[in-house]
N, C-alpha and C positions, 0 to 999 in steps of 0.2 A: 322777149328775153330779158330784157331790161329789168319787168314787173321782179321776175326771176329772181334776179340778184338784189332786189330789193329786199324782198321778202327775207332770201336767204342772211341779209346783213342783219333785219330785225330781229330775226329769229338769234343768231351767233349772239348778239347782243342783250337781247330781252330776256333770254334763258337763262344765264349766270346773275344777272341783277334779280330774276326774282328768286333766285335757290338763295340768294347772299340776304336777299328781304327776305324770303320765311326762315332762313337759319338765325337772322337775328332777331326778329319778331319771336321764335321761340327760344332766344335767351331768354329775352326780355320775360317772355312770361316763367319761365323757372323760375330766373330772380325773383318775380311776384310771387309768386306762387310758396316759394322758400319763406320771402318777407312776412307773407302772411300767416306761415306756420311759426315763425318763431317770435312773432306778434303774439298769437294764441297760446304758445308755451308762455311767453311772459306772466299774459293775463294770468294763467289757469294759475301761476307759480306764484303772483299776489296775492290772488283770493286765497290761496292755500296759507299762505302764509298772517294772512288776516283772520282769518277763521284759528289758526293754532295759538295767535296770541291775545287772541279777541277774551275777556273776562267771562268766564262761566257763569257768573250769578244773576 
């Protein structure tokens, strides 16, 4: 019975830490995810603007 109540404490316990670990493991990666797109906008929005003022001849 003992083993029982054992399990059952791991479990009440282990369950909410790993919902709280993957819910911020996927902030984390939005954030990334985000950073990385508006990195890429950046970039795109240099070269564009390198290219429009770059000398024709």
């Amino acid at each position: 019975m003992m083993h029982l109540a054992v399990a059952g404490l791991v479990y009440v316990v282990a369950v909410p830490v790993a919902a709280a670990t993957g819910a911020v493991r996927g902030a984390f990666r939005d954030a990334h995810s985000t950073f990385k797109q508006i990195r890429h906008d950046f970039r795109l929005a240099d070269e564009r603007a390198k290219r429009s003022t770059r000398d024709p001849r």
